[in-house]
Backbone of each chain as ProteinMPNN parsed JSONL, in Angstrom:
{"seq_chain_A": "XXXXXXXXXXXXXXXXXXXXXXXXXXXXXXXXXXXXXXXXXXXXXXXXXXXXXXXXXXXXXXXXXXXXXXXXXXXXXXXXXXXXXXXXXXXXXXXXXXXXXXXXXXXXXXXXXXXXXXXXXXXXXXXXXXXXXXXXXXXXXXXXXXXX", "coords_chain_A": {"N_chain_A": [[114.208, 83.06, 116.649], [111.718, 84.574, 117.883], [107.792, 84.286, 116.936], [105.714, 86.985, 116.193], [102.834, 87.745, 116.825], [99.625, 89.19, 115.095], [96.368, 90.274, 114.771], [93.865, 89.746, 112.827], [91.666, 92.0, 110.902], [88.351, 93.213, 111.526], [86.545, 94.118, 108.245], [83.471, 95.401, 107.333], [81.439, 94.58, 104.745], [79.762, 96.0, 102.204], [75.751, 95.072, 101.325], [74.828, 93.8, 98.192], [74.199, 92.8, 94.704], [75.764, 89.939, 94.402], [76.194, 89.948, 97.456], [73.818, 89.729, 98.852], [72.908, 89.819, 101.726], [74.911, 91.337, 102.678], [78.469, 90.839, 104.165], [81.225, 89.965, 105.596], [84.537, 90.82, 105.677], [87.693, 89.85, 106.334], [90.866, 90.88, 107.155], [94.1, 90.25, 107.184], [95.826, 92.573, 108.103], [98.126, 95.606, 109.631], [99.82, 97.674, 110.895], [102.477, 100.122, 109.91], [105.755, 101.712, 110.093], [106.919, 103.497, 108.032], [109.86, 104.268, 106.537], [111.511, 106.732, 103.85], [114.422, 106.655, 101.695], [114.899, 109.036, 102.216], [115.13, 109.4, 104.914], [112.461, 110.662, 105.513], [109.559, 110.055, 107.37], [106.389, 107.988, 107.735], [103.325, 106.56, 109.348], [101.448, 104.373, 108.321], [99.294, 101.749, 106.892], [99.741, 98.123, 106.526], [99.405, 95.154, 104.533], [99.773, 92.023, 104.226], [100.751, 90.38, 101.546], [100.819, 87.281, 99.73], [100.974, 87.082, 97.04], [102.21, 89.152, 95.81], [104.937, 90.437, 93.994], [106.606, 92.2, 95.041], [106.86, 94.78, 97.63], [104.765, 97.124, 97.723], [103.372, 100.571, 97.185], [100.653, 102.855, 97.847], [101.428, 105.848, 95.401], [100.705, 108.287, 96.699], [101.585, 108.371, 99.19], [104.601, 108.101, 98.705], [104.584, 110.489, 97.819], [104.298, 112.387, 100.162], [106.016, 111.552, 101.464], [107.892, 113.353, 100.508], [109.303, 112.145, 98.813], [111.311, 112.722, 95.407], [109.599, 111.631, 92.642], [110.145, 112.109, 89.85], [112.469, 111.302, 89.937], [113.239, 108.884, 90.405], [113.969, 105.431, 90.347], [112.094, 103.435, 87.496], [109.417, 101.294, 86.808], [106.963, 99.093, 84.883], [104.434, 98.243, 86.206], [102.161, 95.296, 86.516], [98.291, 94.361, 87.742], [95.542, 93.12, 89.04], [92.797, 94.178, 88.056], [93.935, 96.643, 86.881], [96.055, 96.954, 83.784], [98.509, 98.398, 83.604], [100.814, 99.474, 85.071], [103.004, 102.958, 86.368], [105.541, 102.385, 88.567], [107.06, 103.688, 90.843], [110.087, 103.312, 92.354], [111.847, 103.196, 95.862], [114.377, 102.318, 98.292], [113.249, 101.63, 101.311], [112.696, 101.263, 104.656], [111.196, 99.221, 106.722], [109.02, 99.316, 109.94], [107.223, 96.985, 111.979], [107.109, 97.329, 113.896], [107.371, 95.321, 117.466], [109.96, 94.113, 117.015], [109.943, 93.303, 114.385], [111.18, 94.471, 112.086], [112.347, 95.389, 108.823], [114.041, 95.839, 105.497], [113.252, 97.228, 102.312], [113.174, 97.165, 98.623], [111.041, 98.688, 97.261], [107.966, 99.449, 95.493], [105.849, 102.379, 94.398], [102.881, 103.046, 93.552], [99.982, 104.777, 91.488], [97.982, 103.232, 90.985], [97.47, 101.926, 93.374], [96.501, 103.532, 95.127], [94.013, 103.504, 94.984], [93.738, 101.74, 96.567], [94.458, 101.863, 98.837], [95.963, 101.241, 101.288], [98.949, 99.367, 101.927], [100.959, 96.768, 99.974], [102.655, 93.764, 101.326], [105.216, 92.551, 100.269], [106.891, 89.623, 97.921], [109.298, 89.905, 97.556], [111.718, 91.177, 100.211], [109.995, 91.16, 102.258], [108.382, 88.59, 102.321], [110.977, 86.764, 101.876], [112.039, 87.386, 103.615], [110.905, 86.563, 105.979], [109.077, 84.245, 108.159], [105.777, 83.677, 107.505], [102.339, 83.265, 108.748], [99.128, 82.025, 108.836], [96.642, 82.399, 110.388], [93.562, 81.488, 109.655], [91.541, 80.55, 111.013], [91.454, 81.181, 113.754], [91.993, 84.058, 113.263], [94.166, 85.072, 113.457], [97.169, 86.235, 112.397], [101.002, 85.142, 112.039], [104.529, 86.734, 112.289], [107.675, 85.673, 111.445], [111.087, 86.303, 111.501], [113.071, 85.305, 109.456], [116.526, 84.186, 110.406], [119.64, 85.132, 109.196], [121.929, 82.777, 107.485]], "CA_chain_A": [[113.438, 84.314, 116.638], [109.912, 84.356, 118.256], [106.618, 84.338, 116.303], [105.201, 87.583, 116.545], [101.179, 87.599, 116.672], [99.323, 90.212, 114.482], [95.327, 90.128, 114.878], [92.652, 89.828, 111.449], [90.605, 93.386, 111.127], [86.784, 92.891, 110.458], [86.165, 95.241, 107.391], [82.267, 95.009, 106.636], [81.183, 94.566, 103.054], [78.064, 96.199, 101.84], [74.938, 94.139, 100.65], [75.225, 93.948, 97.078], [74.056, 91.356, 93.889], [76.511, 88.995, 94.819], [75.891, 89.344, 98.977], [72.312, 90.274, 99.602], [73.019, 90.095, 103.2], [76.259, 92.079, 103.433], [79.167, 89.788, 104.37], [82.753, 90.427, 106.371], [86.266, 90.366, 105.051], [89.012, 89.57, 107.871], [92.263, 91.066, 106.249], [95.477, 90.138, 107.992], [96.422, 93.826, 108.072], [98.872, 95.792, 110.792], [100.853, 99.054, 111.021], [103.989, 99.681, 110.175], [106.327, 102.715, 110.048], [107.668, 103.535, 106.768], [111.077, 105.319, 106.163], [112.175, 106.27, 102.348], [115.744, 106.958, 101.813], [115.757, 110.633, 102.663], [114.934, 109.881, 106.306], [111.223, 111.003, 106.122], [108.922, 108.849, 107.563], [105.25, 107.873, 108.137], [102.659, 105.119, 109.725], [100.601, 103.481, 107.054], [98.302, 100.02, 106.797], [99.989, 97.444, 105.269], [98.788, 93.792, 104.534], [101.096, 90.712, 103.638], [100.19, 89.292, 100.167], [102.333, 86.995, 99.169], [101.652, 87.207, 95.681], [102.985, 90.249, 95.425], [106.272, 90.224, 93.489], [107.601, 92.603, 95.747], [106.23, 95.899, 98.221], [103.9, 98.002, 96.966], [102.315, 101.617, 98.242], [100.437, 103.924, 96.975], [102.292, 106.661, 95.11], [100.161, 108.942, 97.485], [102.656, 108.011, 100.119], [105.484, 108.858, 98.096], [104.651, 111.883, 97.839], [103.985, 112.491, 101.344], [107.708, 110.91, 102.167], [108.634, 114.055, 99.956], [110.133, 111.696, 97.74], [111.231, 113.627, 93.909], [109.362, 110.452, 92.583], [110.389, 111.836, 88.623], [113.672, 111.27, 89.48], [113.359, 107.796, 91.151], [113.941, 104.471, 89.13], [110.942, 103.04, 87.177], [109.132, 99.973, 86.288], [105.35, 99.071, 84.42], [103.701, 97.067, 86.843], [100.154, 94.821, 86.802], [97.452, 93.607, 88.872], [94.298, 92.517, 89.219], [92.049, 95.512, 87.615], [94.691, 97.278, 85.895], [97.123, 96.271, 82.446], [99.497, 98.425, 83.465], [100.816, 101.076, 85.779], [104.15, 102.875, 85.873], [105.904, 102.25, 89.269], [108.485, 104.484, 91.154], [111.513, 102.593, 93.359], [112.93, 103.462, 96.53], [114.423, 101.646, 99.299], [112.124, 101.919, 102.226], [112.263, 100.809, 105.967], [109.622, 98.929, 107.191], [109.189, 98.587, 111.167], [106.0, 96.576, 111.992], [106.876, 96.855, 115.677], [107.919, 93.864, 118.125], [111.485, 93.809, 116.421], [109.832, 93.039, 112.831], [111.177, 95.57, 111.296], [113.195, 95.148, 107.44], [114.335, 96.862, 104.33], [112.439, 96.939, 100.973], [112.479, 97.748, 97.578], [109.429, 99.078, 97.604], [107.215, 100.123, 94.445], [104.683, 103.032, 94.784], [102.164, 103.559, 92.087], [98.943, 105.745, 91.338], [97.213, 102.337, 90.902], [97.574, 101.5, 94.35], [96.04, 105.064, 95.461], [92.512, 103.379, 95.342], [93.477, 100.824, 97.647], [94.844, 102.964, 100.07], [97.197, 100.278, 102.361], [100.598, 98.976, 101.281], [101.142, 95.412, 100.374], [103.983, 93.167, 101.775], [104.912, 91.386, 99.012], [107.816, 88.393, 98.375], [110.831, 90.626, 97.893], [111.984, 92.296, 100.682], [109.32, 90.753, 103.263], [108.247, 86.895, 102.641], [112.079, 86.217, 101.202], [112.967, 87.264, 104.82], [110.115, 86.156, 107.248], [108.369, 83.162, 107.939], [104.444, 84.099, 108.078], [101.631, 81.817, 109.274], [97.783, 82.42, 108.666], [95.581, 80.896, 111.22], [92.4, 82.723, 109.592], [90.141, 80.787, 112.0], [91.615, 82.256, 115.189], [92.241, 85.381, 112.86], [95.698, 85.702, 114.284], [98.792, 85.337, 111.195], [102.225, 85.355, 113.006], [105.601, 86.899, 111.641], [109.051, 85.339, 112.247], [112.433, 86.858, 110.965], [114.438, 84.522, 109.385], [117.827, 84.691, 110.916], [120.918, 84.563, 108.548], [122.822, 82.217, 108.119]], "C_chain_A": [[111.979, 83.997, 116.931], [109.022, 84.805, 116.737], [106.035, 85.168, 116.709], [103.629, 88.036, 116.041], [100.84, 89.068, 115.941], [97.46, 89.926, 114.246], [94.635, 90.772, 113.019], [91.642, 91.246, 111.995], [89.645, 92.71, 110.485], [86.525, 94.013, 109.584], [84.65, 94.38, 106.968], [81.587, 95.191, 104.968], [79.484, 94.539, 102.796], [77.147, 95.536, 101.129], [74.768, 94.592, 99.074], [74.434, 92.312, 96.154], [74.038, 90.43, 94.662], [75.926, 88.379, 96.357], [74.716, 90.064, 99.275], [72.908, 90.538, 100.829], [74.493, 91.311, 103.483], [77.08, 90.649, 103.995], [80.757, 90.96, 105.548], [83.724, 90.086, 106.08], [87.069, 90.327, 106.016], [90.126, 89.576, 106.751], [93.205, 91.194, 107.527], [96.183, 91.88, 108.181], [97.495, 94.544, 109.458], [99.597, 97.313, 110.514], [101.984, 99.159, 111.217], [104.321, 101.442, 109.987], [107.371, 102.527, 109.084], [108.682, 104.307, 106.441], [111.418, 105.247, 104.7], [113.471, 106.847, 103.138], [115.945, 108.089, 102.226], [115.725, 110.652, 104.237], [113.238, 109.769, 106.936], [109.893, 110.162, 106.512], [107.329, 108.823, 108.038], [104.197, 106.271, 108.559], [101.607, 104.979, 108.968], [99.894, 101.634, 107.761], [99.096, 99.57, 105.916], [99.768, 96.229, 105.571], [99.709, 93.002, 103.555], [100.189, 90.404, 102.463], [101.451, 88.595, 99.183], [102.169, 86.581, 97.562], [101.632, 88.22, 94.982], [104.239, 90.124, 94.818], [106.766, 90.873, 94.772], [106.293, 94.028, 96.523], [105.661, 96.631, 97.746], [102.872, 99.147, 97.58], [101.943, 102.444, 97.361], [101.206, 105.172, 96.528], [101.804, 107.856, 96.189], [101.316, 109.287, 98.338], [104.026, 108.235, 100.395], [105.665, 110.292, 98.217], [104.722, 112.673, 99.281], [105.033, 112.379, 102.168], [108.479, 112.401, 101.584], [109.964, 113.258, 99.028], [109.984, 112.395, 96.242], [110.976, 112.067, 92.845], [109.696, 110.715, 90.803], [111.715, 111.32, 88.7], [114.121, 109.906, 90.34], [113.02, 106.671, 90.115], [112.493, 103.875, 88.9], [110.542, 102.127, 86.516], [107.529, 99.799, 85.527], [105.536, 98.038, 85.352], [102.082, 96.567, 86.376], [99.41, 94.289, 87.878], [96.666, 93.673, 88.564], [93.561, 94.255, 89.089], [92.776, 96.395, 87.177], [95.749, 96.856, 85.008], [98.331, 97.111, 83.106], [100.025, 100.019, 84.298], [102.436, 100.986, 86.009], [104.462, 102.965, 87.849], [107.24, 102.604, 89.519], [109.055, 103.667, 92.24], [111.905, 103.519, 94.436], [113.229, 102.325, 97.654], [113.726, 101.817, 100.656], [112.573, 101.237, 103.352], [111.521, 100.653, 106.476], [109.879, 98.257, 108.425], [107.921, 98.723, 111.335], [105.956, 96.871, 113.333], [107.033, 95.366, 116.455], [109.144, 93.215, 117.55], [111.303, 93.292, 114.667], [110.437, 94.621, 112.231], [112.448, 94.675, 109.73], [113.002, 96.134, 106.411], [113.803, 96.09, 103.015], [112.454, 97.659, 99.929], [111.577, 98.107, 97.033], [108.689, 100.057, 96.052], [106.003, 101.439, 95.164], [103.849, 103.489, 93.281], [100.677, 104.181, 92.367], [97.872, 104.622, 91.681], [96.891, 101.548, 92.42], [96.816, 102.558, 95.729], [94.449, 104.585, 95.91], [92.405, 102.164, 96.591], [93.695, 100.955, 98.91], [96.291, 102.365, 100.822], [98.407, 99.74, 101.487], [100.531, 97.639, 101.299], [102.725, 94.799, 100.223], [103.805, 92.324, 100.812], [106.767, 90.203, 98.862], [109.15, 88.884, 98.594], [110.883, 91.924, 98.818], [111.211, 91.558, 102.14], [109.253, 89.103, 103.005], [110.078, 85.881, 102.215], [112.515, 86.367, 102.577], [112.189, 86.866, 106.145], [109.091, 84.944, 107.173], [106.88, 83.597, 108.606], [103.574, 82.863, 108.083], [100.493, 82.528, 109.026], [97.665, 81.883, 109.281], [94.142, 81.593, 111.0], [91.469, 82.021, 110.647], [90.453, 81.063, 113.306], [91.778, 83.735, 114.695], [92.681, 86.143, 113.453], [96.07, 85.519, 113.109], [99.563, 85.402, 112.105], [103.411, 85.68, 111.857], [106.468, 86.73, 112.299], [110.089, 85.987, 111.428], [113.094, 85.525, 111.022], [115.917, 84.959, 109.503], [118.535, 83.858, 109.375], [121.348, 83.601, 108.57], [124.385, 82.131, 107.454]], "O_chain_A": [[111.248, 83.264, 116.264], [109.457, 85.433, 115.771], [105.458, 84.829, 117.742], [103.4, 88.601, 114.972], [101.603, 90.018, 116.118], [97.298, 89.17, 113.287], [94.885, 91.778, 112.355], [91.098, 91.431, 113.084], [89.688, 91.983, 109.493], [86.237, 95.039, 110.2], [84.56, 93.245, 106.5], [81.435, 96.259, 104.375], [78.541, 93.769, 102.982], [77.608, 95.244, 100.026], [74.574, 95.783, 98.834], [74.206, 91.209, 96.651], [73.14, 89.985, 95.376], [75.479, 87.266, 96.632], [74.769, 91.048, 100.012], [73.471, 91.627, 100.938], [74.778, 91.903, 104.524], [76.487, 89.593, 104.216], [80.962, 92.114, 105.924], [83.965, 88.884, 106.182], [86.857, 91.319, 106.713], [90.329, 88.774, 105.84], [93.12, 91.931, 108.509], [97.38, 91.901, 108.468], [97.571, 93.755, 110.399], [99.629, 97.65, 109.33], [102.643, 98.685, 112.143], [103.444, 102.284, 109.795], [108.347, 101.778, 109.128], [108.268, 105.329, 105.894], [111.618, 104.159, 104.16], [113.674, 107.248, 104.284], [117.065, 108.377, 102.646], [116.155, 111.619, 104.866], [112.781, 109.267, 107.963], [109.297, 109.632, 105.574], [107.025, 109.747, 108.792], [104.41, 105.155, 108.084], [100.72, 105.803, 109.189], [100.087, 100.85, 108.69], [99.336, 100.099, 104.83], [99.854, 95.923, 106.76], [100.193, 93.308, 102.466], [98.977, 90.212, 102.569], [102.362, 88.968, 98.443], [103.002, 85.922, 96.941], [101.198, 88.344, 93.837], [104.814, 89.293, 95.52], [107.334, 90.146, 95.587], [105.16, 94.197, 96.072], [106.389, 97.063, 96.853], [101.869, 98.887, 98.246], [102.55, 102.795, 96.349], [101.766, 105.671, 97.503], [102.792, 108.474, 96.584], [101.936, 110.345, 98.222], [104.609, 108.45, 101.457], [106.598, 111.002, 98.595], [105.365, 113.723, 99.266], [105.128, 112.879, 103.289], [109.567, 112.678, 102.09], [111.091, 113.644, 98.717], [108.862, 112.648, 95.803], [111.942, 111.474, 92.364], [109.572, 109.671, 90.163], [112.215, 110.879, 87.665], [115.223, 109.859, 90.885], [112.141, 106.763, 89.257], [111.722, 103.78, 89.854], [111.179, 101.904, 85.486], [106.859, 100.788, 85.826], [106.43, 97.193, 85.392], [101.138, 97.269, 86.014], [99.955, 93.797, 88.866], [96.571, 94.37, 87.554], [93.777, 95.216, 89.828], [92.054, 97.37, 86.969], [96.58, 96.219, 85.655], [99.342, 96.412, 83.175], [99.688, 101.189, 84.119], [103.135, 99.973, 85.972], [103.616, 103.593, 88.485], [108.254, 102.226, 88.932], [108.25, 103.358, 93.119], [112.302, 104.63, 94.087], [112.362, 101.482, 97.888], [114.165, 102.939, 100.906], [113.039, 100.184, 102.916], [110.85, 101.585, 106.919], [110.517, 97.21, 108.531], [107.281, 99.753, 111.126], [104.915, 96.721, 113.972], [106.749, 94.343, 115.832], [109.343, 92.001, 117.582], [112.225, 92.997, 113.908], [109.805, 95.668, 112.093], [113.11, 93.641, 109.823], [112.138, 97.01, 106.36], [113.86, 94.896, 102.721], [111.891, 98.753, 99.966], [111.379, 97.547, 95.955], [109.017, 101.209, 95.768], [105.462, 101.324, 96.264], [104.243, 104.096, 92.285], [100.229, 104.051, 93.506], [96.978, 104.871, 92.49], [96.078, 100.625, 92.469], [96.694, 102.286, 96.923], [93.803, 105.067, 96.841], [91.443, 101.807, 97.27], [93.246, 100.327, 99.869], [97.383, 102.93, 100.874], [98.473, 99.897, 100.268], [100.144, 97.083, 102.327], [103.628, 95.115, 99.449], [102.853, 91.619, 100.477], [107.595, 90.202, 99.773], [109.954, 88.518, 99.452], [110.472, 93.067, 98.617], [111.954, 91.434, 103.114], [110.12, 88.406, 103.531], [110.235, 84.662, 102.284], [113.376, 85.562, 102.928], [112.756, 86.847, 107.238], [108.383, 84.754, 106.184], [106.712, 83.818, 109.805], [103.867, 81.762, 107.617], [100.661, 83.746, 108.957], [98.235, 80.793, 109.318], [93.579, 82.176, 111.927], [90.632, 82.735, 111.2], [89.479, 81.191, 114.048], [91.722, 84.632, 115.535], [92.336, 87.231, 113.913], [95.451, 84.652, 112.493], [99.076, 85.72, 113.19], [103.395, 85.126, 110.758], [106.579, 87.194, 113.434], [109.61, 86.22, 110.319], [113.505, 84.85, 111.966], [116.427, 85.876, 108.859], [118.283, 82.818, 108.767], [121.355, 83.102, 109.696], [125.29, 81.574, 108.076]]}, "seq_chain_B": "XXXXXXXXXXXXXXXXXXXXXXXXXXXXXXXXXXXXXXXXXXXXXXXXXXXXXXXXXXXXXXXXXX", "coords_chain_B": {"N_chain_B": [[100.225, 87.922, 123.399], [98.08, 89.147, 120.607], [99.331, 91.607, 118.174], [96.995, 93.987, 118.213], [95.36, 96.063, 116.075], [93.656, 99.072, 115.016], [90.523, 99.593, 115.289], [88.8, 99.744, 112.727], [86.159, 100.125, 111.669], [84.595, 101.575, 113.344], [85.745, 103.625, 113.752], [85.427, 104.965, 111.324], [83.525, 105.197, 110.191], [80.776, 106.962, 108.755], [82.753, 108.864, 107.738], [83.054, 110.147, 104.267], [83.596, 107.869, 101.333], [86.628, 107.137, 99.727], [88.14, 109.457, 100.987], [90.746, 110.792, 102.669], [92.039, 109.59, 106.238], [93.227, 110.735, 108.867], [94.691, 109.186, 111.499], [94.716, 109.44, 115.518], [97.729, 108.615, 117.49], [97.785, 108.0, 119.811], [95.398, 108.261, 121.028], [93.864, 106.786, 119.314], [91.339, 108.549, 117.985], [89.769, 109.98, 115.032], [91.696, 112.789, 113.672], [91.738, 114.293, 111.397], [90.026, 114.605, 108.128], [90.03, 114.243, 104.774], [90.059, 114.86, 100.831], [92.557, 115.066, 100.286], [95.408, 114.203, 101.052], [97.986, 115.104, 101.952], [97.299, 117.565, 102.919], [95.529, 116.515, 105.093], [97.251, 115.358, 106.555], [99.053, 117.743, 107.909], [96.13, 118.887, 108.787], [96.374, 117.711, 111.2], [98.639, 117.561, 112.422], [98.856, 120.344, 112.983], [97.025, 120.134, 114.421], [98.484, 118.645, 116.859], [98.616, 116.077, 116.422], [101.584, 114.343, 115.551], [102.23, 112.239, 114.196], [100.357, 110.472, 112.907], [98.373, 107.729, 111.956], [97.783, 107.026, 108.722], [95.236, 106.383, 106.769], [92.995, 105.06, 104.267], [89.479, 105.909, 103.49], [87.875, 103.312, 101.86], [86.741, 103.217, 98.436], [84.489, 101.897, 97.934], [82.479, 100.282, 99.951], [83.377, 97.516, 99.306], [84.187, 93.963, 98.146], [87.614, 93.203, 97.621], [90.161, 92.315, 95.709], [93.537, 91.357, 95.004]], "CA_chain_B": [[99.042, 88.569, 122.87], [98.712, 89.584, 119.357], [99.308, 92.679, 118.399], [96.0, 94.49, 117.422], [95.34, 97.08, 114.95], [92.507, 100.034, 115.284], [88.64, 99.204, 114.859], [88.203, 101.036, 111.895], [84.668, 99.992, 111.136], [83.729, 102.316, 114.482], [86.088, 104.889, 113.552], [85.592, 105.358, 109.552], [81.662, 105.1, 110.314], [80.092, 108.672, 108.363], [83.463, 109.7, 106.88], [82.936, 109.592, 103.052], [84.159, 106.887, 100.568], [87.865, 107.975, 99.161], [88.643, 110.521, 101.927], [92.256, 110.133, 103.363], [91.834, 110.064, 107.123], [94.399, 110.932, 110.038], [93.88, 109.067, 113.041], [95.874, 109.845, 116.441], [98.448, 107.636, 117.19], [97.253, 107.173, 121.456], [93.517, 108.345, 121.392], [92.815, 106.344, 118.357], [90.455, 108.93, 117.551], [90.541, 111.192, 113.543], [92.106, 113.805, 113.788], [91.645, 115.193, 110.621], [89.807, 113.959, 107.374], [89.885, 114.648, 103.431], [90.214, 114.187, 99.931], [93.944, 115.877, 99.955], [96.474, 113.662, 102.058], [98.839, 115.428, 102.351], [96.161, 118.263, 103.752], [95.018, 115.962, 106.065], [98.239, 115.603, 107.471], [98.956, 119.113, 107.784], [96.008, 119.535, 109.517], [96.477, 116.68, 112.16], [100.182, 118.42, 112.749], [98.411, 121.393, 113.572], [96.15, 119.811, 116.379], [99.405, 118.574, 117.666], [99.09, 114.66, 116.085], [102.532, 115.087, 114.294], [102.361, 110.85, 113.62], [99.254, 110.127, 112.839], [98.875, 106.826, 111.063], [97.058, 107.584, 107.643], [94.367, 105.503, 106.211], [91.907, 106.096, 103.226], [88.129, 104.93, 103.608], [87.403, 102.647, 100.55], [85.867, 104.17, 97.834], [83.562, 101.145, 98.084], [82.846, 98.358, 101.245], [83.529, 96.039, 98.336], [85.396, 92.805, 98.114], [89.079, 93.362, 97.458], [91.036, 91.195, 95.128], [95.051, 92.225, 94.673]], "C_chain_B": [[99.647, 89.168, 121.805], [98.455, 90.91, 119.062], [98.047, 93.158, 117.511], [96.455, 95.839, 116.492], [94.212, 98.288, 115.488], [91.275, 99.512, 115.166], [88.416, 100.337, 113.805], [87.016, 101.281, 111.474], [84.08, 101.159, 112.035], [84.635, 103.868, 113.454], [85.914, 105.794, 111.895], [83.697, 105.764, 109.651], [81.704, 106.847, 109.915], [81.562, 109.616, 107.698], [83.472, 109.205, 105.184], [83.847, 108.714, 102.506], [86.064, 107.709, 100.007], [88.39, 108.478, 99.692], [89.798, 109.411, 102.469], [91.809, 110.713, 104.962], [93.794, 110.166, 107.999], [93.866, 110.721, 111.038], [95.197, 108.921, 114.018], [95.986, 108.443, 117.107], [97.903, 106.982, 118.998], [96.188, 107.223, 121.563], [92.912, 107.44, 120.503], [91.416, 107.003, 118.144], [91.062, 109.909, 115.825], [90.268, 112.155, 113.837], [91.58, 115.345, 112.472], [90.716, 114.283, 109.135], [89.47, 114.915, 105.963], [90.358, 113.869, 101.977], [91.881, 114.438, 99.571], [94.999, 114.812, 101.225], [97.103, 114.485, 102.57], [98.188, 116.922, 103.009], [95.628, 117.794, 104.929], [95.612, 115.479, 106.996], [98.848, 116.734, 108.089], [98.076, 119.509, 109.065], [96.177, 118.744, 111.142], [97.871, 117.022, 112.699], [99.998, 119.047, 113.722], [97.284, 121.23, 114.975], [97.331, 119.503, 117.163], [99.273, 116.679, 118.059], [100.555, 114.912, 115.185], [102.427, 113.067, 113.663], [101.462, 110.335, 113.01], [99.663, 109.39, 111.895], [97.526, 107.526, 109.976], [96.652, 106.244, 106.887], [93.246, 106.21, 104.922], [90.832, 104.824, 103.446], [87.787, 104.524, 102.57], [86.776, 102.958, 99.546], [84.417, 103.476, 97.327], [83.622, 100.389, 99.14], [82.704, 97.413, 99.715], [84.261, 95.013, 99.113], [86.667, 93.264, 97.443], [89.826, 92.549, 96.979], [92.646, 91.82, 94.748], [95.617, 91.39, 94.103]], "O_chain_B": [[100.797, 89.581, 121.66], [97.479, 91.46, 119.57], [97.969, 92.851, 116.322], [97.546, 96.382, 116.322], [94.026, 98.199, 116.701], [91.47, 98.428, 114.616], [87.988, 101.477, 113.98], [86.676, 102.355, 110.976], [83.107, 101.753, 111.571], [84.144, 104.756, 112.756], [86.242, 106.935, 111.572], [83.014, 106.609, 109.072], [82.355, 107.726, 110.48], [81.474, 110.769, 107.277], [83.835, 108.074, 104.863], [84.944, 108.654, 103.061], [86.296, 108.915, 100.094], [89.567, 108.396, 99.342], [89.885, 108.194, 102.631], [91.365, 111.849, 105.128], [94.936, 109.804, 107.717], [92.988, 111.37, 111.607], [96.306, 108.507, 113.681], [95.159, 107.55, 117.293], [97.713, 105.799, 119.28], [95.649, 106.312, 122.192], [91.719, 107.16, 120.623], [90.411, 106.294, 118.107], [92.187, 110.318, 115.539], [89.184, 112.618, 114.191], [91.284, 116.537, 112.554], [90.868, 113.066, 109.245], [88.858, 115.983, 105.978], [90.84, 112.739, 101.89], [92.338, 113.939, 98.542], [94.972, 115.192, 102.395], [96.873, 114.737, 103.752], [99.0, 117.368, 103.819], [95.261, 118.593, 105.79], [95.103, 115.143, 108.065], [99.258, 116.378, 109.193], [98.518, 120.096, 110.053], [96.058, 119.432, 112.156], [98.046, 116.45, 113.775], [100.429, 118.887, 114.863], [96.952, 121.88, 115.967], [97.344, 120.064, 118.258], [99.549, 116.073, 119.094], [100.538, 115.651, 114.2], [102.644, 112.913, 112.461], [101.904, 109.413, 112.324], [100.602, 109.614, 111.13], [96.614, 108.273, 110.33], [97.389, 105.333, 106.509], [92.864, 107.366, 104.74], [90.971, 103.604, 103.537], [87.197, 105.409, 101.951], [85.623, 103.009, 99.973], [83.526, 104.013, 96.668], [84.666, 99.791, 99.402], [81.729, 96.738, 99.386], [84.766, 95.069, 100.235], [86.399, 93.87, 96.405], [90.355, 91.825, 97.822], [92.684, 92.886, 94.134], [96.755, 91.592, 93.681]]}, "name": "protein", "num_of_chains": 2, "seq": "XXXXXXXXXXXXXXXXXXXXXXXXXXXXXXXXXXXXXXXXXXXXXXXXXXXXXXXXXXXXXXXXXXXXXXXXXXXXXXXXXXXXXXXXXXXXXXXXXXXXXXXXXXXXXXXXXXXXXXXXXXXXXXXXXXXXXXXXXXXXXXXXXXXXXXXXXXXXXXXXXXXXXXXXXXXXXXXXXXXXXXXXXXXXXXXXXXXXXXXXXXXXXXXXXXXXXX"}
């Protein structure tokens, strides 16, 4: 299975304490097309992190899929700036484009609302693709591991 | 060649912090922008984007830790 290229976005970061000058974040990011289970589908930002347990979108998104997200299975999740948020399940279809496409158990939570983009996380995406960073050409590459 | 993404730094430029945008899927220009998503899809429908990919502008240019 080829190595399919995915280009680093420059997001600029305002001068602050920390960065007097202002600085630049290069996030591996890309567009994918998101299906939940009923069918309904939309194109979202989402960015690989592989220490993600598993997929993660804002509940926003959810809602937006017209998913009935009280009546969808549920988990407490954490991360980095919040103890504890409650996270709704569905199975999701994620096509990145260039034949990446795969299926994900996919969390969506409120807590994820401020971050806006979806992250690819180990179940569901890095359990099935072999990714590469090259941040100083600020290319990554995604391969599909074939079955075996 | 790898596959790019949008320039959002050009295109987010003067839309407020938080706002959910709708930007069209061939002009790469926004279509529509607010604090209501699912409004802001709606109205990006109604111009006659029905795909529009949907982004929200940061509610800070911070640093980003996940």
């Amino acid at each position: 299975m080829a190595k399919i290229p995915y280009t680093y976005v420059p997001f600029p970061i305002a001068a602050c304490e920390a960065h007097p000058e202002g600085t630049t974040a290069y996030r591996p990011i890309a567009v994918a097309t998101i299906t939940a289970s009923n069918g309904e589908s939309l194109r979202w930002v989402v960015l690989p992190d592989s220490g993600a347990d598993a997929c993660l979108f804002p509940l926003t998104l959810a809602i937006m899929l017209k998913l009935d997200v009280l009546h969808l299975p549920k988990a407490m999740t954490g991360g980095v700036g919040s103890q504890s948020n409650t996270t709704y399940y569905d199975t999701v279809s994620i096509d990145m484009g260039n034949g990446i496409v795969f299926d994900a158990y996919a969390g969506f939570t409120q807590g994820m609302d401020s971050v806006g983009m979806g992250l690819l996380g180990q179940q569901g995406f890095f359990e099935a693709h072999n990714v590469e960073f090259r941040h100083s050409e600020k290319i990554y590459t995604i391969e599909k591991i074939l079955p075996v | 060649m790898a596959t790019a993404v949008v320039d959002f730094t050009g295109l987010l430029k003067g839309i407020p912090s938080g706002a959910w945008v709708a930007i069209s899927e061939r002009q790469h220009k926004v279509m529509a922008y607010g604090a209501d998503a699912q409004a802001v899809l709606s109205e990006s429908q109604e111009k006659g984007e029905g795909r529009p990919l949907i982004v929200r502008v940061p509610d800070q240019e911070a640093a980003m830790f996940l």
